[in-house]
C-alpha positions as CSV (number, residue, x, y, z in Angstrom):
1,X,30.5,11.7,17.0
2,X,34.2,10.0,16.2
3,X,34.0,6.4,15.7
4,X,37.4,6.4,17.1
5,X,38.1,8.9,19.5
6,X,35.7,11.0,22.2
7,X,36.9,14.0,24.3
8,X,35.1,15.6,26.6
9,X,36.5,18.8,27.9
10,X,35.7,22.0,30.4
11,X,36.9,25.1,32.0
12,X,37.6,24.3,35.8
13,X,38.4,27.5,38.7
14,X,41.5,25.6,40.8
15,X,44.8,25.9,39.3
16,X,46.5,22.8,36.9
17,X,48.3,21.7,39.6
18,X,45.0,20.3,41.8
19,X,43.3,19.7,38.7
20,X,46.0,17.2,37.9
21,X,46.5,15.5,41.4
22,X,42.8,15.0,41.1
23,X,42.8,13.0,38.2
24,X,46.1,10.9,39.4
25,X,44.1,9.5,42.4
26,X,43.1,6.2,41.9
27,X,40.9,5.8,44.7
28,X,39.5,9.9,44.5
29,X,38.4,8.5,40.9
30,X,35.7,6.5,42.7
31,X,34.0,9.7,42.9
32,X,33.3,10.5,39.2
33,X,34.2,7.8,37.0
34,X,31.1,5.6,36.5
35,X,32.8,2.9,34.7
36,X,35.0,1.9,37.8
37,X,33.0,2.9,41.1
38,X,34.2,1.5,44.4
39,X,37.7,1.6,43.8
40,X,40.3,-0.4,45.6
41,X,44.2,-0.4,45.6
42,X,45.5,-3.4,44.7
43,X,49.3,-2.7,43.4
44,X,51.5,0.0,42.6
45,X,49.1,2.5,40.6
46,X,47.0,-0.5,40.2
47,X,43.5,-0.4,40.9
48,X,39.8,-2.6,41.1
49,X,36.5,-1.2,40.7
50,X,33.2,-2.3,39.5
51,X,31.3,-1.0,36.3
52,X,27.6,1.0,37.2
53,X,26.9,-0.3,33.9
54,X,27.2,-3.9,33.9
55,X,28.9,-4.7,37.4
56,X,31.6,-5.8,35.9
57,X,35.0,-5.6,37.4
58,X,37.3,-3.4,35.7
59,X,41.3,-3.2,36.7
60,X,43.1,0.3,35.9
61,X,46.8,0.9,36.1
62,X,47.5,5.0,36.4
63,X,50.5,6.5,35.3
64,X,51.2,10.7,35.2
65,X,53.6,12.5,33.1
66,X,53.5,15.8,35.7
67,X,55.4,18.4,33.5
68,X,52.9,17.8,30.6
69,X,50.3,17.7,32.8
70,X,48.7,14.4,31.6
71,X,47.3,11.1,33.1
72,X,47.5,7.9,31.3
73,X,44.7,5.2,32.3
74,X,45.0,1.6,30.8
75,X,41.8,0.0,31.5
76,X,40.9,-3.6,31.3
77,X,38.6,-6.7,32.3
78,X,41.7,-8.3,34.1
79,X,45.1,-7.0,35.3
80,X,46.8,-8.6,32.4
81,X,44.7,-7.1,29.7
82,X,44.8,-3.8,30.2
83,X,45.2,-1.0,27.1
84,X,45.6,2.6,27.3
85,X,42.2,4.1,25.9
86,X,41.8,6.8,28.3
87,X,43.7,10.2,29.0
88,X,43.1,13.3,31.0
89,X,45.0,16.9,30.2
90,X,45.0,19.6,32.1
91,X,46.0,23.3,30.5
92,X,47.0,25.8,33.0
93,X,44.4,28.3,32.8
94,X,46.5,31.3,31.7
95,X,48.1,29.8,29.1
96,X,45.1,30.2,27.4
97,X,43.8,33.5,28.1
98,X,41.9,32.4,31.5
99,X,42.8,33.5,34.8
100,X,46.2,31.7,36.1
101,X,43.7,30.1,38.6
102,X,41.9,28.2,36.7
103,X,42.1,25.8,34.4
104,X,40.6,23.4,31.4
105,X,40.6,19.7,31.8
106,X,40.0,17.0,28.8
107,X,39.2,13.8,29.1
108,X,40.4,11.7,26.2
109,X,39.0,8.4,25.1
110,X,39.8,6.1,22.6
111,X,37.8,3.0,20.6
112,X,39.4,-0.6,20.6
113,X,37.7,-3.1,17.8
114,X,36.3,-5.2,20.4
115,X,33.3,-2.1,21.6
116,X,30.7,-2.4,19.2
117,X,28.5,1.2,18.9
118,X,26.3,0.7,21.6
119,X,29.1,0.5,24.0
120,X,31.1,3.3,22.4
121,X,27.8,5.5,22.8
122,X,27.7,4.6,26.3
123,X,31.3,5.3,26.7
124,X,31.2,8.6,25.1
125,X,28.0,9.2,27.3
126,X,29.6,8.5,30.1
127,X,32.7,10.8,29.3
128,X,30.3,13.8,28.9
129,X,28.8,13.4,32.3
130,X,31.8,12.8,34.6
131,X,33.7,15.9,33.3
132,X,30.9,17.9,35.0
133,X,31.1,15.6,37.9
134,X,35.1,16.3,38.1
135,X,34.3,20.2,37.7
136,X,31.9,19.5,40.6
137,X,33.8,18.2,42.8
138,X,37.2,20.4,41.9
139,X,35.1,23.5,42.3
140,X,33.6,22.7,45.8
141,X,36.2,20.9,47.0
142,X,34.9,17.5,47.8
């Protein structure tokens, strides 16, 4: 395992294009990420939800970049200290040999100094299990 980065990654059947409105949902994230459950809008791409960890309330400002395909997430403890650790990609399935209907998403993390390695563990943890809960939910259309 990276000390600095994590990725977590899978093969999806929906095209890119659902695949990455998916991800760019602030509240739909409610339903797989387990470090922000419960999500609320609170400002423009600006969201509140709690930790399943620790119950801590975690802040998340969204921002997409639709012709690459990619979803920035700065995350944070309060509004005004948020960093961009996370990322999601999607690949159009065909682009890489797959049927056009499909797709491979990647989740994307990345270490700050301030998350010792029992946190980063539990991060990376975390990462590995919600990209089967996103291919879950993509594939059967929740």
């Amino acid at each position: 395992m990276s000390t600095l980065f994590h990725a977590a990654t899978t093969r999806v059947d929906v095209p890119a294009e659902t695949a990455f409105a998916y991800l760019g949902d602030g509240l739909r994230q409610s339903e797989w990420t387990l470090g922000s459950w419960g999500r609320v809008q609170i400002g423009e791409n600006l969201f509140r939800g709690r930790s399943l960890f620790d119950g801590g309330e975690v802040y998340v400002r969204i921002s997409t970049t639709p012709d690459a395909l990619l979803v920035d997430y700065e995350v944070g403890p309060a509004r005004d200290r948020l960093r961009r650790v996370n990322s999601a990609r999607v690949v159009p399935g065909g682009s890489l040999g797959w049927a056009e209907s499909s797709c491979v998403v990647t989740l994307m993390k990345w270490r700050t100094p301030a998350q010792d390695d029992e946190v980063w563990e539990r991060l990376c943890a975390a990462y590995d299990a919600e990209i089967h809960m996103i291919k879950g939910r993509l594939e059967l259309g929740f």
